[in-house]
C-alpha positions as CSV (number, residue, x, y, z in Angstrom):
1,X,82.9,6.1,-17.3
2,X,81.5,9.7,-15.9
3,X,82.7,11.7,-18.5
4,X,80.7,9.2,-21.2
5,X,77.1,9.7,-18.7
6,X,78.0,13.5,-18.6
7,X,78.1,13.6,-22.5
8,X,74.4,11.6,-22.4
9,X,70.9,12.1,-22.1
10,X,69.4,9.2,-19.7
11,X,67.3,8.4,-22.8
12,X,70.3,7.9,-24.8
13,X,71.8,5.9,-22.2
14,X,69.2,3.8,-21.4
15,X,68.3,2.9,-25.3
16,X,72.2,1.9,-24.9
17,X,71.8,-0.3,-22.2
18,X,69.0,-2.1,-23.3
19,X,70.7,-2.9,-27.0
20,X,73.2,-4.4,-25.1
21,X,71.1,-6.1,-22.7
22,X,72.5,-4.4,-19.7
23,X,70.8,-4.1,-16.5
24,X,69.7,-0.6,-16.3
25,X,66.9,2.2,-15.4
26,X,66.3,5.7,-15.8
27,X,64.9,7.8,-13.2
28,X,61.9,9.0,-14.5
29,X,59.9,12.3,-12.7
30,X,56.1,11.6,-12.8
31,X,55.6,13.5,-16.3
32,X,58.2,11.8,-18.0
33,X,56.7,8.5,-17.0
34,X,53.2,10.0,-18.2
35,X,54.5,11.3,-21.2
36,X,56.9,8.2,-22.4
37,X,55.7,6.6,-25.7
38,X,56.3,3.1,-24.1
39,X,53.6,3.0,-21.8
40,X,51.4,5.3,-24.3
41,X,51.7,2.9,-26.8
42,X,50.6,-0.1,-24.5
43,X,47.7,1.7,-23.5
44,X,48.7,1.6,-20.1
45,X,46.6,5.3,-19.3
46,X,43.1,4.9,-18.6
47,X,40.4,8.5,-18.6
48,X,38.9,8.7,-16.2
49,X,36.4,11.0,-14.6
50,X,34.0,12.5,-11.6
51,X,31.5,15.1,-12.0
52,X,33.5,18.0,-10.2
53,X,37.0,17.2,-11.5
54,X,35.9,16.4,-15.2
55,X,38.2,13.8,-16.9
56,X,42.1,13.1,-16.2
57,X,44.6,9.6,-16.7
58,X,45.1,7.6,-14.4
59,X,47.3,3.9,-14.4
60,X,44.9,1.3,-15.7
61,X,44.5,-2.4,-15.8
62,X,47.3,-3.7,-13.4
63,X,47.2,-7.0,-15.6
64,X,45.6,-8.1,-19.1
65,X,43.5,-11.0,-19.2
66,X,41.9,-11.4,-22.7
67,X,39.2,-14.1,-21.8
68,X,37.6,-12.1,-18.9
69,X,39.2,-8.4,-19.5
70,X,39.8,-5.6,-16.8
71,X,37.6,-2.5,-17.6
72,X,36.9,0.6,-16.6
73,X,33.0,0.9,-15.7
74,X,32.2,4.2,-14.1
75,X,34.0,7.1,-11.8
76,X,34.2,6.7,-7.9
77,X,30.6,7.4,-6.5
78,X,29.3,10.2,-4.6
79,X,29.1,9.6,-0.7
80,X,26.4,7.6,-0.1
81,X,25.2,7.8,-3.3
82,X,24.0,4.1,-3.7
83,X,22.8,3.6,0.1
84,X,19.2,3.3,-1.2
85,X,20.6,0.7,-4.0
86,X,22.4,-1.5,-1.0
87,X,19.7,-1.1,1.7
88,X,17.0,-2.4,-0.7
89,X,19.4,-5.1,-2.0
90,X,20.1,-6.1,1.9
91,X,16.5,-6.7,2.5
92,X,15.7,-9.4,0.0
93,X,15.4,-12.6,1.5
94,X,18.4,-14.8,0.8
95,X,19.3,-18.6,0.5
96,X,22.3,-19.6,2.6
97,X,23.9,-23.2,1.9
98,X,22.3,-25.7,4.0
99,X,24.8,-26.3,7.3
100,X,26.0,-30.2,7.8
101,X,26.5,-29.3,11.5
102,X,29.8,-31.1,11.0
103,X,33.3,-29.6,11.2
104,X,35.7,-31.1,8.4
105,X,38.2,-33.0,10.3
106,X,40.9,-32.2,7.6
107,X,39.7,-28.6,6.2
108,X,40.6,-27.7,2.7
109,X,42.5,-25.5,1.5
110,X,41.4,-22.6,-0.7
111,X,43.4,-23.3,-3.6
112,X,43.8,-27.0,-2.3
113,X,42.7,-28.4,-6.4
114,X,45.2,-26.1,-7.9
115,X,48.3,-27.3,-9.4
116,X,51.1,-24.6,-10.2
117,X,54.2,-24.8,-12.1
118,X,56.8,-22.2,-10.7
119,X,59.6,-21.2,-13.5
120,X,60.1,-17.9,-11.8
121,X,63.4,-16.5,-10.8
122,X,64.5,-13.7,-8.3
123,X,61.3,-12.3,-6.7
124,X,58.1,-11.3,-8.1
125,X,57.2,-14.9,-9.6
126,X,58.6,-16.8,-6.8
127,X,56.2,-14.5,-4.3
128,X,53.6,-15.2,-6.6
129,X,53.8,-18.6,-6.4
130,X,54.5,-18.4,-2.3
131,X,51.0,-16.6,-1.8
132,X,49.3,-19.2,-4.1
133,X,51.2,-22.1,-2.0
134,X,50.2,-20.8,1.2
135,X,46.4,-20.8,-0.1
136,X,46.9,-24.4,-0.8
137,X,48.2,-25.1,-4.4
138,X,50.7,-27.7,-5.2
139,X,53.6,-25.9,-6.6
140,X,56.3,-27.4,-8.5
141,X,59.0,-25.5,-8.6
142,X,61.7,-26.1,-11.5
143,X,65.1,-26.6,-11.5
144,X,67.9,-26.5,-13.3
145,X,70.8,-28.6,-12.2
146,X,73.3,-27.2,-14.9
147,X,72.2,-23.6,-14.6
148,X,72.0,-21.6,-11.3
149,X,69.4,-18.4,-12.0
150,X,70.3,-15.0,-11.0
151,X,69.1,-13.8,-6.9
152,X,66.7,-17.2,-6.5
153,X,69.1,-19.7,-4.4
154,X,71.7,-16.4,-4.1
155,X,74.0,-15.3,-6.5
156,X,76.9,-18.8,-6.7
157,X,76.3,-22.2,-5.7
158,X,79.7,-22.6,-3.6
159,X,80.2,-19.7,-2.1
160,X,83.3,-19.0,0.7
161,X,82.6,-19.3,4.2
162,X,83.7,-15.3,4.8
163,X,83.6,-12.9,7.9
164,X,80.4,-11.9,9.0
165,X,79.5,-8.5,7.1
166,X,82.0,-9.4,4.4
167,X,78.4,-9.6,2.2
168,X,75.2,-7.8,2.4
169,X,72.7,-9.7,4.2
170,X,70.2,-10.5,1.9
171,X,73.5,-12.5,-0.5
172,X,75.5,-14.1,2.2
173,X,73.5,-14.3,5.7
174,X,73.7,-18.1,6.1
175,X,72.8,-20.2,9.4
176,X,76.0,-19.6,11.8
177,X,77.6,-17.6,8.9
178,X,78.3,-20.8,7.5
179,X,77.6,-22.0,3.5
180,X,77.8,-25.5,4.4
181,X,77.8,-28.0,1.5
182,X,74.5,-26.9,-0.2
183,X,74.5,-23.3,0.8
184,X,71.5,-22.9,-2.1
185,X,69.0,-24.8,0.5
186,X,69.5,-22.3,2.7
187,X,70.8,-18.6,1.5
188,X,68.6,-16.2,2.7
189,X,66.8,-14.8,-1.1
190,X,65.6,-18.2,-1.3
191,X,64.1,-19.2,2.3
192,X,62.5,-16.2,2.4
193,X,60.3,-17.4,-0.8
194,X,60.3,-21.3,-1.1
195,X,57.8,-22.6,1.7
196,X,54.6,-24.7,0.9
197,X,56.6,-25.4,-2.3
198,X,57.7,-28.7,-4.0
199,X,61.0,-29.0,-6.0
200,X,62.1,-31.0,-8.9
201,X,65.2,-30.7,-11.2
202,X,65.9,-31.2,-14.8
203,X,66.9,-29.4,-17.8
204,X,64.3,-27.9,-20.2
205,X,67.1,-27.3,-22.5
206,X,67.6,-30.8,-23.4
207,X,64.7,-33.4,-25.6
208,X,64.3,-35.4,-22.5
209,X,64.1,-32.5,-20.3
210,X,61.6,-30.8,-22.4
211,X,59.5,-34.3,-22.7
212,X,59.4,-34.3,-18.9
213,X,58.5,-30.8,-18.8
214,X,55.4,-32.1,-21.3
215,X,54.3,-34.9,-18.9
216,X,54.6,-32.3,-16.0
217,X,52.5,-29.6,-18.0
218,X,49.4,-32.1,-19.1
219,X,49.1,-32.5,-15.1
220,X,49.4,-28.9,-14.5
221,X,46.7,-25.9,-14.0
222,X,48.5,-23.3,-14.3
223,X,52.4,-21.8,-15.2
224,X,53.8,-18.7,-13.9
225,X,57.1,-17.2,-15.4
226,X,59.0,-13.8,-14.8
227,X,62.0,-14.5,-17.1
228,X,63.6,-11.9,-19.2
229,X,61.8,-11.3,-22.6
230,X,62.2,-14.2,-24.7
231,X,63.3,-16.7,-22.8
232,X,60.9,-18.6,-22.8
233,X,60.2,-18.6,-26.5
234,X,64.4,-19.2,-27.3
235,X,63.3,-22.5,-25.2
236,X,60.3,-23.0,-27.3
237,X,58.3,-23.0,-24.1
238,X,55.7,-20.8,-25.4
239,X,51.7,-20.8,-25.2
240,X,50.7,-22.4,-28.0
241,X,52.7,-25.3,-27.1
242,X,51.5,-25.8,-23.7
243,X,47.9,-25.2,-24.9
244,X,48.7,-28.2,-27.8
245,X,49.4,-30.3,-24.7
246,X,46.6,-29.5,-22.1
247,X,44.1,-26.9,-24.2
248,X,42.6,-24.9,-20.6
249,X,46.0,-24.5,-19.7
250,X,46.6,-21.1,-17.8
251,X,49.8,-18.9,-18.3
252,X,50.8,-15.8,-16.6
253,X,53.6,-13.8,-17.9
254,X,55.8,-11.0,-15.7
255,X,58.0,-9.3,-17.4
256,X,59.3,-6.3,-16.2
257,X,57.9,-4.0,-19.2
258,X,55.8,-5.9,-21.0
259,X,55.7,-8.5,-24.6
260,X,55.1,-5.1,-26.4
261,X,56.2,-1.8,-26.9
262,X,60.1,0.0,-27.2
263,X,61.2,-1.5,-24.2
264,X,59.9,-4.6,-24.3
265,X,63.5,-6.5,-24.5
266,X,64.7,-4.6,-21.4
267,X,65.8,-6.0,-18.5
268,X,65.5,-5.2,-14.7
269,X,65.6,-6.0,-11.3
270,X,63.2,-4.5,-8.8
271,X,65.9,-1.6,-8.1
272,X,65.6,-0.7,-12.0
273,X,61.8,-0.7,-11.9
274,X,61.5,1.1,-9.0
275,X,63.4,4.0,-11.0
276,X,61.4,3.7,-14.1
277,X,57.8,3.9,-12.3
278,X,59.0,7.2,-10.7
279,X,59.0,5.7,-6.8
280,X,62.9,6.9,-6.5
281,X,62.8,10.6,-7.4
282,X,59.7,10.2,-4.9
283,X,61.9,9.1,-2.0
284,X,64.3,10.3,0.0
285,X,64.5,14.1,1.5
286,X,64.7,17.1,-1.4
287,X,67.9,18.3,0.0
288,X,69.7,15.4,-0.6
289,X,70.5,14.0,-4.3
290,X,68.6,10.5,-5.2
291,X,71.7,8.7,-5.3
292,X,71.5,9.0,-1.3
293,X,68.3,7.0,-0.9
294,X,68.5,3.4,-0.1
295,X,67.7,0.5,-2.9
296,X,64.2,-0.8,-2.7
297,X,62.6,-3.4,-4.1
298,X,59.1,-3.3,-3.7
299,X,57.9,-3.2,-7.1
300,X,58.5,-7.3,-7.1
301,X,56.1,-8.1,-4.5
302,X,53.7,-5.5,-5.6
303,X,54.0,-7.7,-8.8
304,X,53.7,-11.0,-6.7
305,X,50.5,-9.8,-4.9
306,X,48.6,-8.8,-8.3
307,X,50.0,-12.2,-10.1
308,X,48.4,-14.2,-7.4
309,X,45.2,-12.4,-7.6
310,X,45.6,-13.0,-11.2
311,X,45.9,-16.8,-11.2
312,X,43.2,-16.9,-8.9
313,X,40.9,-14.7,-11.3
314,X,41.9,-17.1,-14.2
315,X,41.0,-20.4,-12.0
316,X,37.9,-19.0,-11.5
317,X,37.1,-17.8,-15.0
318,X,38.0,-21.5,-16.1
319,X,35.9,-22.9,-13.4
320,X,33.1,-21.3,-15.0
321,X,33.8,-21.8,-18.1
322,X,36.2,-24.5,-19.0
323,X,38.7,-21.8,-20.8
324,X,42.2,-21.2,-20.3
325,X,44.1,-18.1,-21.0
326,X,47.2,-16.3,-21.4
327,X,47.9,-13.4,-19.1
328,X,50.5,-10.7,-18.6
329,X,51.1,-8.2,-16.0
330,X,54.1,-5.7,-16.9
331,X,55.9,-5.0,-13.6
332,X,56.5,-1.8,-14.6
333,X,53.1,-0.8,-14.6
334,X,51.5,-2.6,-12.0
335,X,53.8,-1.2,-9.6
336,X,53.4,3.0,-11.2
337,X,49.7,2.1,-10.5
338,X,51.0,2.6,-6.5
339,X,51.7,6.2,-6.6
340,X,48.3,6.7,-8.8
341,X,47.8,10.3,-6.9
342,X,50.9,11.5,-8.3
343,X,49.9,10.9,-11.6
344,X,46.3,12.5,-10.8
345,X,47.8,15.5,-9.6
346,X,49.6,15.9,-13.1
347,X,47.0,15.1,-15.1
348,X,44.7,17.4,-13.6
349,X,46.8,20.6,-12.3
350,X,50.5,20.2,-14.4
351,X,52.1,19.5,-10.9
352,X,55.1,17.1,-10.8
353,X,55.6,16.2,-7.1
354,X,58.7,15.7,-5.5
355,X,60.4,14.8,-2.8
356,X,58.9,15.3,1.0
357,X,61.1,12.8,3.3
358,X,58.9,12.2,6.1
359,X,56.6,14.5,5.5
360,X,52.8,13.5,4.7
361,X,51.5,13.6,1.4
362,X,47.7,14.3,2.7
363,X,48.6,17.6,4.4
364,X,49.3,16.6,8.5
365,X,51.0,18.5,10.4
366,X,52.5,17.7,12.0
367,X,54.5,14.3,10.4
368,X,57.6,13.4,10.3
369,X,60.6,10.7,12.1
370,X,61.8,12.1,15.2
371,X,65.1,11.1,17.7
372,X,64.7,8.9,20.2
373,X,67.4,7.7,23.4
374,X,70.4,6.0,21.1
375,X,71.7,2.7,23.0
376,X,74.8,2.9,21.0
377,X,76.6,4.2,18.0
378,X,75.0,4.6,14.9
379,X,76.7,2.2,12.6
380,X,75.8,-0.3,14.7
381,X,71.9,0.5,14.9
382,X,71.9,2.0,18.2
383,X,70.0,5.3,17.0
384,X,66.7,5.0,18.1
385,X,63.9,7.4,16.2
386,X,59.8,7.4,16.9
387,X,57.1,8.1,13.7
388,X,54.7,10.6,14.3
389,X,51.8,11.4,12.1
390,X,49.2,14.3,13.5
391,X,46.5,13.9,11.4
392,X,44.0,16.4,13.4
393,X,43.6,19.3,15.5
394,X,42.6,17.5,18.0
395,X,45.6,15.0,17.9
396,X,47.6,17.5,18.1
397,X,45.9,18.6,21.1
398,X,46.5,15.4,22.6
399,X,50.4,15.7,22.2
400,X,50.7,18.7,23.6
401,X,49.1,17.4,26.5
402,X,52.2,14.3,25.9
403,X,54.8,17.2,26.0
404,X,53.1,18.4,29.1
405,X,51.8,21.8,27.4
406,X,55.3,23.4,26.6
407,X,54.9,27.1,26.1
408,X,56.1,27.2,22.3
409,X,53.5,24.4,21.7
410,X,50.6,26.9,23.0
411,X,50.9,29.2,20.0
412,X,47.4,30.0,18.9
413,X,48.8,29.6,15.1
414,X,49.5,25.7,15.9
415,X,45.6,24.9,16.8
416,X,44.7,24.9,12.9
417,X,46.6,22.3,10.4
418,X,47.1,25.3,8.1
419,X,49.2,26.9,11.3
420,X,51.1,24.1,11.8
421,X,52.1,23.3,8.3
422,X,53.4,27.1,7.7
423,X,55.5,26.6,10.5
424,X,56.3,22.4,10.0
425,X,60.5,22.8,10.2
426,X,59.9,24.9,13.2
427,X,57.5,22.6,15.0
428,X,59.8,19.9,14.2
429,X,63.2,21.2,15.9
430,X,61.1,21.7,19.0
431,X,59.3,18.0,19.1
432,X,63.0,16.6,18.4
433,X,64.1,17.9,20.8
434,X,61.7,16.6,23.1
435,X,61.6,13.2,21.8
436,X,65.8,12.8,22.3
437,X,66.3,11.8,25.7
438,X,62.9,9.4,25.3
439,X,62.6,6.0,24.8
440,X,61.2,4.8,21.8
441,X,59.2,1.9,23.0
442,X,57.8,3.5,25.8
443,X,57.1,7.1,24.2
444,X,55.3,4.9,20.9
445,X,52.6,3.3,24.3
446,X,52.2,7.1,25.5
447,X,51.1,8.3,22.9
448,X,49.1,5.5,21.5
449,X,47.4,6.2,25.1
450,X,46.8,9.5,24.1
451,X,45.1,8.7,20.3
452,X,47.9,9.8,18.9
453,X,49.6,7.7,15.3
454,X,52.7,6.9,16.8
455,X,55.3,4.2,16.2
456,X,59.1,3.3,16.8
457,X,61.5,2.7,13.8
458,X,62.6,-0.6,13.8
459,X,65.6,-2.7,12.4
460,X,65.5,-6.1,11.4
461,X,66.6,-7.2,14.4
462,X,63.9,-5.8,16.8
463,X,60.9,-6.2,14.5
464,X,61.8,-10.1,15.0
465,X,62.0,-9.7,18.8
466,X,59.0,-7.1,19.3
467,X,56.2,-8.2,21.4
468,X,53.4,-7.9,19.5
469,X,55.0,-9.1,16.3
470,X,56.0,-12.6,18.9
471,X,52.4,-12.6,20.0
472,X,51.6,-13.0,16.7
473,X,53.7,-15.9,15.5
474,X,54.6,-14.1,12.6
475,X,57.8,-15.7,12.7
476,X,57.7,-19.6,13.7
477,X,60.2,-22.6,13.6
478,X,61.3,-24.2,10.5
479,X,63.8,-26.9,9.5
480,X,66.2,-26.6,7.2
481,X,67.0,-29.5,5.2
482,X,70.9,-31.5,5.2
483,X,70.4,-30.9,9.6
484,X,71.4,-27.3,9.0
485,X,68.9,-26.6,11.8
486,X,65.2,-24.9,13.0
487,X,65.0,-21.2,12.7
488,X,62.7,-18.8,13.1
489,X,61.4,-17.6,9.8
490,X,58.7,-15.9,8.6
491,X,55.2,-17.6,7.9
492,X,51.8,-17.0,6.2
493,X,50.1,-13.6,6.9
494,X,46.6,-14.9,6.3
495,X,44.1,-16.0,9.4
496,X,41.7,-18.2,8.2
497,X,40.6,-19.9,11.0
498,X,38.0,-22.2,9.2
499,X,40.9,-22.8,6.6
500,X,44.0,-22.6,8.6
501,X,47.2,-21.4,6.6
502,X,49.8,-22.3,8.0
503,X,53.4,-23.9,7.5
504,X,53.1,-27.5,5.6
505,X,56.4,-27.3,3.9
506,X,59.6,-25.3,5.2
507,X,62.0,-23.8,2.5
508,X,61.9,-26.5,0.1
509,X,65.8,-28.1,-0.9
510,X,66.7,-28.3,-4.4
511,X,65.3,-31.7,-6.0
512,X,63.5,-32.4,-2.7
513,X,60.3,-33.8,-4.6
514,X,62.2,-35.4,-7.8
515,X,60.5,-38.8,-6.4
516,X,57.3,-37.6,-5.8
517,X,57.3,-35.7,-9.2
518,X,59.5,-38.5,-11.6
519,X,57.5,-41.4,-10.0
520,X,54.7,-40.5,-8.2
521,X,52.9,-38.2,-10.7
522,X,54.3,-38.8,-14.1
523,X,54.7,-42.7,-13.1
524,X,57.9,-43.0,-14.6
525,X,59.1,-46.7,-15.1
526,X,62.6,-47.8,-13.0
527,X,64.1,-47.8,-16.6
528,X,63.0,-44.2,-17.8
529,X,63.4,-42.8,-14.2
530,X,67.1,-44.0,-14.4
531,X,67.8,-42.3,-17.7
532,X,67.0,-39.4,-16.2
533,X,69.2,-40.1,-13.3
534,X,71.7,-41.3,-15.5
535,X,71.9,-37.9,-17.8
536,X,72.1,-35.7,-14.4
537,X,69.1,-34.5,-14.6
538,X,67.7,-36.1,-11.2
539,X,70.0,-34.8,-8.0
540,X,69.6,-32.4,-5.4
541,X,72.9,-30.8,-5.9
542,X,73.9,-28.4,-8.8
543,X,76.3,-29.5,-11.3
544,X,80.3,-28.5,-10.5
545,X,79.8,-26.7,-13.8
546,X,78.2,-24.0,-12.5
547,X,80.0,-21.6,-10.3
């Protein structure tokens, strides 16, 4: 297999891959990704300008929506160029809603009128649909009892009851290390994503299945899907069809590169995205080869965030004016729009950037991960390392005073950030060396004390037992369904505490809601319910079929 990548371009590799439909993704440098006629031809670069740096690209619309379009109105202002504009606008006299003087006994939610259908797999639509749940939508997630989709319940529906580290965590960590008879209620890529959800089963790919999917959608505000590229139309589950049925229907699309353009059939997982938007020659330390640096998957909940935001954007457009649309945000793009500075920086001076570990991209000095006390041996997370961040002179002023004025610390070079970053590797063996024989925790309160950006470096495993993280309740008690148990998992972020977010439904169990959505909202006979019952299609376990 080496030989055949040592006789290829990546281009030629990739343009391989996606003609087979193979899970793949270059690693693109920040001018490759600038330069690549997929995202030229989707008009993805935007000009912009200010009035000292003239014009340059930059990422543009993280999403299309054709009824109420994202645009690009003017440059980034001047400081305090519009305080006259806002002052005089603050002083006109304003009408504020008349106050009942009456607290709502049962407060409603902000997206408490909204009804979602979730046909999202793996991550970004499923967090989509989670930050739209925990803002108070009904959403119906749908399931298919013959088919089991790639990384949403975990990866197969029976799986062994192995040795603890026998699979990586975010596959095979199950309550007690235990699959138990439905381990798809409860395998950790799906808890992690299904609360404030509702579940229903059937198969889309059937003429009943597609009826009740018909019913379901005349009911329905708005659908979110993240399939691969043509899935949805091979199941004739397109646009056009839903809009037959309810005509302000709302749709949001999120596929990985878009409906258009070369790559348009390719497919991905976050890891391949992250490689295409040009975050993975990014990370890592520039002595060591990218292969080194850990998978990541952020571009997903980027993705998530922004199709939230979107949904929302297209409730309120129809709210105003009783029109649906269809909407697409291209992962791929919505995610590259993160490292937008990069892509400044090459627009405007031909500079590529590359890797900096640690190091800060705005020029402190100085920044990096340092050593702390280890409790134990490495490969069992005992290292313990502090992040440091200097972002001024007098911060750094401030840890010297930490380090109790140590006489390589009172170089007169060190007192200006230029100093400091000539002589950054330097500055760095002597702070390590300090910080070694420290604990973390306490070292992170000292020099908080002492104004200066400081944090310890966490594993899973302590971020879930840190105090202020506790204090907090990000993490709160929640019952798995079949008397698996109550763990501790995560919750909403939001504090809203005239609308209170919180917890209404733990990580939902497949078919949970076929009741509530069979009889209670389509109002299914006993006769047509049974059919349904009868042809498999009702159950909350998967077929034995699948694997």
């Amino acid at each position: 297999f080496l030989p055949w990548l040592y006789d290829h371009t990546k281009a030629e590799i990739w343009a391989k891959a996606r003609e087979a439909r193979v899970l793949c993704g270059p690693l693109f440098t920040t001018d490759e990704l600038f330069h690549d006629p997929h995202f030229r031809d989707r008009g993805f670069w935007i000009e912009a300008e200010t009035r000292e740096m003239g014009s340059f690209e930059i990422p543009g619309a993280p999403f299309k929506m054709p009824k109420s379009p994202w645009r690009y109105r003017r440059g980034a202002p001047h400081l305090g160029e519009h305080t006259a504009e806002v002052l005089a606008e603050a002083e006109k006299p304003r009408r504020l809603p008349d106050a009942t003087g009456k607290a709502l006994s049962t407060p409603e939610l902000p997206l408490g009128n909204l009804r979602v259908l979730d046909i999202c797999v793996v991550w970004a639509g499923p967090f989509s649909t989670l930050l739209l749940g925990d803002l108070g939508a009904e959403v119906l997630k749908i399931e298919n009892p013959f088919m089991m989709q790639p990384m949403t319940r975990g990866t197969i529906a029976r799986p062994p009851k192995l040795p603890p580290g026998a699979l990586a965590p975010m596959a095979g960590a199950y309550p007690r290390n235990d699959p138990a008879p439905r381990a798809w209620n409860y395998n950790p890529t799906f808890v992690q994503l299904y609360r404030n959800k509702k579940s229903f089963t059937v198969d889309i790919r059937r003429p009943e299945g597609r009826e009740l999917l018909r019913r379901v959608i005349e009911k329905t505000d708005a659908v979110v899907e993240n399939n691969a590229t043509e899935t949805m139309e091979k199941l004739g589950i397109t646009y056009d069809w839903m809009r037959s049925i309810k005509p302000d229907i709302i749709m949001l699309r999120i596929p990985a590169y878009g409906s258009t353009g070369p790559y348009n059939q390719a497919r991905a997982l976050g890891v391949h995205l992250e490689s295409v938007m040009g975050h993975t020659i990014l990370r890592g330390y520039a002595d060591l080869d990218p292969s080194t640096s850990t998978p990541i998957y952020s571009g997903d909940y980027l993705a998530g965030a922004q199709a939230c935001l979107a949904v929302m954007m297209a409730a309120w457009h129809r709210k105003k004016t009783g029109e649906g649309q269809l909407m697409e945000l291209c992962q791929a793009e919505n995610a590259a729009a993160m490292l937008a500075q990069s892509f400044m920086d090459y627009s405007l001076n031909g500079r590529v950037q590359e890797r900096i570990g640690n190091r800060s991209i705005f020029g402190h000095a100085p920044t990096n991960t340092y050593p702390c006390k280890a409790v134990g041996p490495t490969e069992d997370c005992g290292d313990r390392w502090i992040s440091i961040d200097v972002t001024t002179d007098e911060e750094w002023q401030a840890l010297v005073e930490v380090m109790g004025r140590p006489v390589w610390a009172m170089n007169p070079e060190y007192a200006t950030r230029e100093g400091r970053l000539a002589e950054h590797d330097e500055i760095d063996a002597c702070i390590s060396e300090w910080t070694a024989d420290k604990d973390d925790y306490e070292l992170f309160h000292q020099l908080q004390q002492a104004g200066v950006p400081a944090a310890p470096v966490l594993e899973v495993s302590r971020v879930y037992d840190d105090a202020h993280v506790q204090r907090r309740d990000l993490f709160q008690p929640q019952t798995l369904y079949d008397d698996v148990g109550t763990y501790r998992f995560a919750t909403p972020f939001y504090r809203m505490p005239a609308t209170p977010i919180t917890v209404r439904q733990p990580p939902v169990a497949f078919g949970e809601h076929n009741d509530y959505v069979y009889r209670e909202l389509l109002g299914l006979s006993d006769e047509e319910y049974q059919a349904y019952v009868d042809g498999g299609h009702v159950t909350m376990d998967f077929d034995p079929s699948v694997p």
